[in-house]
C-alpha positions in Angstrom: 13.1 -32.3 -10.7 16.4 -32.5 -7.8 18.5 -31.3 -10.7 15.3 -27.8 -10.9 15.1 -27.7 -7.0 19.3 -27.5 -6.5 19.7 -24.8 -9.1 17.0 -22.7 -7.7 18.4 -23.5 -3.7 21.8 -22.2 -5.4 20.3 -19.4 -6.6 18.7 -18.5 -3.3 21.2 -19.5 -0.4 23.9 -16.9 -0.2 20.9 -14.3 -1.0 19.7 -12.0 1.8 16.2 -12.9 1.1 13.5 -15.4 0.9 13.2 -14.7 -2.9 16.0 -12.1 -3.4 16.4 -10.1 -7.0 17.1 -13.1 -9.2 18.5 -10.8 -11.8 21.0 -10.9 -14.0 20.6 -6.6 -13.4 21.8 -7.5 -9.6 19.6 -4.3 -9.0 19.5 -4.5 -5.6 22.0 -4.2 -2.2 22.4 -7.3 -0.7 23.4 -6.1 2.5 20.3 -3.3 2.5 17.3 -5.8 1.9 18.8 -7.7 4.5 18.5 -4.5 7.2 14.8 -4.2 6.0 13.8 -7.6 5.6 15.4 -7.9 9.5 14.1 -4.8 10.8 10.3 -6.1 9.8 11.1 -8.9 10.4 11.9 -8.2 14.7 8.8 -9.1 16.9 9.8 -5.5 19.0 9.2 -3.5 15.4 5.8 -5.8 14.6 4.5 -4.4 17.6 5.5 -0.9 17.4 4.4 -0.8 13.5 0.8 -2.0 14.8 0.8 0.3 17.8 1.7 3.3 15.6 -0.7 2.7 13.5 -3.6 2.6 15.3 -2.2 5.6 17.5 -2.2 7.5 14.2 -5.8 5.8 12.7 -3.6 4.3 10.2 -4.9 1.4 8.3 -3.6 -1.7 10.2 -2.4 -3.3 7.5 -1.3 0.0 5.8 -3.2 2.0 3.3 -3.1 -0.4 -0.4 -1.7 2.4 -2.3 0.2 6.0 -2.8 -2.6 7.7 -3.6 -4.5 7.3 0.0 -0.8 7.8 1.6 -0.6 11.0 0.3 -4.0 11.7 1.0 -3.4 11.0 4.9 -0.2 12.5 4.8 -1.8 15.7 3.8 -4.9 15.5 5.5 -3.7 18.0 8.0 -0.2 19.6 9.1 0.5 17.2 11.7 -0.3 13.8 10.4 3.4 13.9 8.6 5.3 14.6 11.9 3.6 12.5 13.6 4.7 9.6 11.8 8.0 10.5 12.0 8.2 11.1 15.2 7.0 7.7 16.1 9.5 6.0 13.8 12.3 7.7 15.4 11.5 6.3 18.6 10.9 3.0 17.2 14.1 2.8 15.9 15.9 4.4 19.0 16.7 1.0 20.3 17.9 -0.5 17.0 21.7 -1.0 16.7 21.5 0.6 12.6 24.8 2.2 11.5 24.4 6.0 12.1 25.4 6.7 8.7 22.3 5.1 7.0 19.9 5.9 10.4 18.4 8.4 8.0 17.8 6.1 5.4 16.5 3.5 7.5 13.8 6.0 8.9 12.5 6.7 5.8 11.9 3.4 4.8 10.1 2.8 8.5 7.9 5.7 7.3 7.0 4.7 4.2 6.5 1.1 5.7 4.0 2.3 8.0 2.0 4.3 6.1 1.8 1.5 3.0 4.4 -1.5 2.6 3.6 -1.3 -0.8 5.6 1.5 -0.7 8.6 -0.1 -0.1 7.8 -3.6 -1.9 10.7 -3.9 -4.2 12.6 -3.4 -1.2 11.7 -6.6 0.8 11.2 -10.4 0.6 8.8 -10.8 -2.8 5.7 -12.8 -1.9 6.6 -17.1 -2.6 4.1 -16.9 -5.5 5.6 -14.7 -7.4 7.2 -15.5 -10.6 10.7 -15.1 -12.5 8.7 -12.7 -14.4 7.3 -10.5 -12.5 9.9 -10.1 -10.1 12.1 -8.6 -13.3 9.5 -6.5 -13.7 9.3 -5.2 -10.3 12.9 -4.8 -10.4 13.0 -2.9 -13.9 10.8 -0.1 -12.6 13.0 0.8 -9.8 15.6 2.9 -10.1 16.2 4.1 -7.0 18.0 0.8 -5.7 19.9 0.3 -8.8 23.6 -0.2 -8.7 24.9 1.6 -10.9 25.4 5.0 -11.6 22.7 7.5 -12.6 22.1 11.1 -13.6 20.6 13.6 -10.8 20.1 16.4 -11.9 19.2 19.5 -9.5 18.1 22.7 -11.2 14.7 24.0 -9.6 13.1 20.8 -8.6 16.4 20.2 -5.7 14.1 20.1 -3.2 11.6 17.7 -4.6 14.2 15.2 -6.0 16.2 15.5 -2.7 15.7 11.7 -1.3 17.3 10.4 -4.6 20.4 11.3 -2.8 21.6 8.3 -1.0 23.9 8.1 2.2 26.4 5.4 0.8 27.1 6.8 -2.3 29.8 9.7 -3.9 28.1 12.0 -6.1 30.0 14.0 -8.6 30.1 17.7 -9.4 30.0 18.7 -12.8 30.5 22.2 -14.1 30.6 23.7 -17.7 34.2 23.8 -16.9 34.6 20.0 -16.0 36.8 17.7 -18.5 37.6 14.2 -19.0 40.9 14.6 -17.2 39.2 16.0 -14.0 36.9 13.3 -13.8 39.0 10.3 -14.3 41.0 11.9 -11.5 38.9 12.1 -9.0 37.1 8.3 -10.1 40.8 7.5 -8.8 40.0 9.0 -5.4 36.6 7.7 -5.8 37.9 3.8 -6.0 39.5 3.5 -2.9 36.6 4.9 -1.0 34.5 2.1 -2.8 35.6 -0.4 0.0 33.9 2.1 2.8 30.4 2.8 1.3 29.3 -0.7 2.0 25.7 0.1 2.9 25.0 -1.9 6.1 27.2 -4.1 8.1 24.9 -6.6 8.0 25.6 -10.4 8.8 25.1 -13.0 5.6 21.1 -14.3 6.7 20.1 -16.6 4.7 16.3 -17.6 2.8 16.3 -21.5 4.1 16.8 -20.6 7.7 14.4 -17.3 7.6 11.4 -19.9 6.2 12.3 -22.3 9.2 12.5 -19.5 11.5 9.0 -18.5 10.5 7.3 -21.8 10.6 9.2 -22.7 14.1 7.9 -19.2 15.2 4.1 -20.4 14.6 4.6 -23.9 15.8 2.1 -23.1 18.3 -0.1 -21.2 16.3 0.1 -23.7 13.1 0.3 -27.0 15.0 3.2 -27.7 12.9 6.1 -30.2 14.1 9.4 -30.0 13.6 9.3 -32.9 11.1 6.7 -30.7 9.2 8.5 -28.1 9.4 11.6 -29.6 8.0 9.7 -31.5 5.3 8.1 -27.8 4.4 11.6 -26.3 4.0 13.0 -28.9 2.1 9.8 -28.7 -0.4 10.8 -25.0 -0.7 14.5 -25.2 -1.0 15.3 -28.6 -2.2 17.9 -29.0 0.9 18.1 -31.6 3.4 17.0 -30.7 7.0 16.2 -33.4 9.3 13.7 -32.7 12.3 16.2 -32.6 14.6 18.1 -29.6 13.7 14.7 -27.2 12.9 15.3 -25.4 16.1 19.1 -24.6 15.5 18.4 -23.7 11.9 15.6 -21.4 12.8 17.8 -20.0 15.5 20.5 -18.6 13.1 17.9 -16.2 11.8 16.8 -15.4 15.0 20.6 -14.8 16.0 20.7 -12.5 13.4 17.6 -10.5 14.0 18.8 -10.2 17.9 21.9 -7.8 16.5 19.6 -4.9 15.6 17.9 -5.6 19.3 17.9 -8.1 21.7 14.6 -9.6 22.0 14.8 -9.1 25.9 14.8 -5.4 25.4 12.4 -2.8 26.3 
């Protein structure tokens, strides 16, 4: 059993997540889970999600599936936005790279109106199996590393947000041949290094549980020794009681660079 619980801590701590992709696809940006999973993560953006919500007659908890989205996006020429109006300024505040801004906002949006949107994006529930996490993962494409075929034609416009802000795309052209594209992969390469897609510090799962559970102390009645016990259950390391509220504050450290929590 401490041989089971190490291997699945290693598997876990230098993730961005609480369960990051465990795939051998490594379908996923690390660095860009770790934005979202901050950014809803931020007390200042739990309260704006909730106030936007019920400003816009929004579900609270967001509408369960695509379907009703579209539905209330629809509903009326405003609704739309509306919503993205309100995500703009909730993210004014937010130190984001301007680069990926855009992308950012458009997961805020689809956050809003139903996380389950934007699921394969963020921590997967601590229930959820091996399995079904590969199956989550398999039927997503737009967050695979990779490259992939876009093509344009007459449906540009609809298949426009498969573009994404850190990435190259390549022009090809019944005149293209080999030669010109293995030149310009050349040029390509040494961009690589610059289309990280968020400069975001290495959280880690471990200290993101203890954050949570230190967070709700109050609330939960929990001590630190439970708390510590409850990580260690979870991630097969070896926290004591005594260093809960440092551990817990390493995530909180990290969620303080997209905003202070002082901030207004």
């Amino acid at each position: 059993m401490k041989n089971e619980n190490k291997k699945r801590f290693e598997r876990v701590q230098s993730s961005t997540t609480r369960d990051v992709v465990r795939s051998k696809h490594s379908t996923v940006w690390d660095s860009e889970r770790a934005l979202y999973m901050l950014i809803t993560d931020h007390p200042a953006f739990v309260v704006g999600v909730a106030g936007t919500r019920k400003h816009l007659s929004i579900p609270q908890s967001g509408f369960t599936d695509g379907q009703k989205a579209f539905d209330w996006e629809h509903a009326n020429k405003s609704n739309r936005s509306a919503l993205l109006g309100a995500v703009e300024k909730l993210l004014a505040d937010f130190s984001i790279k301007t680069t990926f801004r855009s992308e950012a906002k458009f997961f805020v949006y689809d956050y809003t109106l139903s996380p389950k949107i934007v699921e394969n994006q963020l921590p997967f529930p601590k229930d959820m199996s091996d399995e079904d996490i590969e199956d989550t993962i398999e039927r997503v494409g737009r967050h695979k590393i990779g490259a992939q075929v876009i093509q344009t034609g007459a449906d540009v416009e609809s298949r426009k947000y498969e573009f994404k802000a850190n990435a190259l795309y390549l022009e090809i052209t019944q005149h293209t041949t080999l030669e010109d594209v293995t030149t310009l992969y050349k040029h390509a390469t040494k961009r690589k290094k610059n289309m990280l897609p968020f400069a975001m510090p290495k959280v880690q799962a471990a200290p993101r549980y203890a954050w949570q559970l230190f967070s709700a102390k109050k609330k939960n009645k929990m001590s630190n020794s439970q708390i510590a016990r409850a990580v260690n259950a979870e991630f097969g390391v070896r926290l004591t009681p005594q260093h809960v509220p440092s551990y817990a504050a390493r995530y909180e450290k990290a969620l303080q660079t997209l905003k202070p929590f002082h901030s207004k």
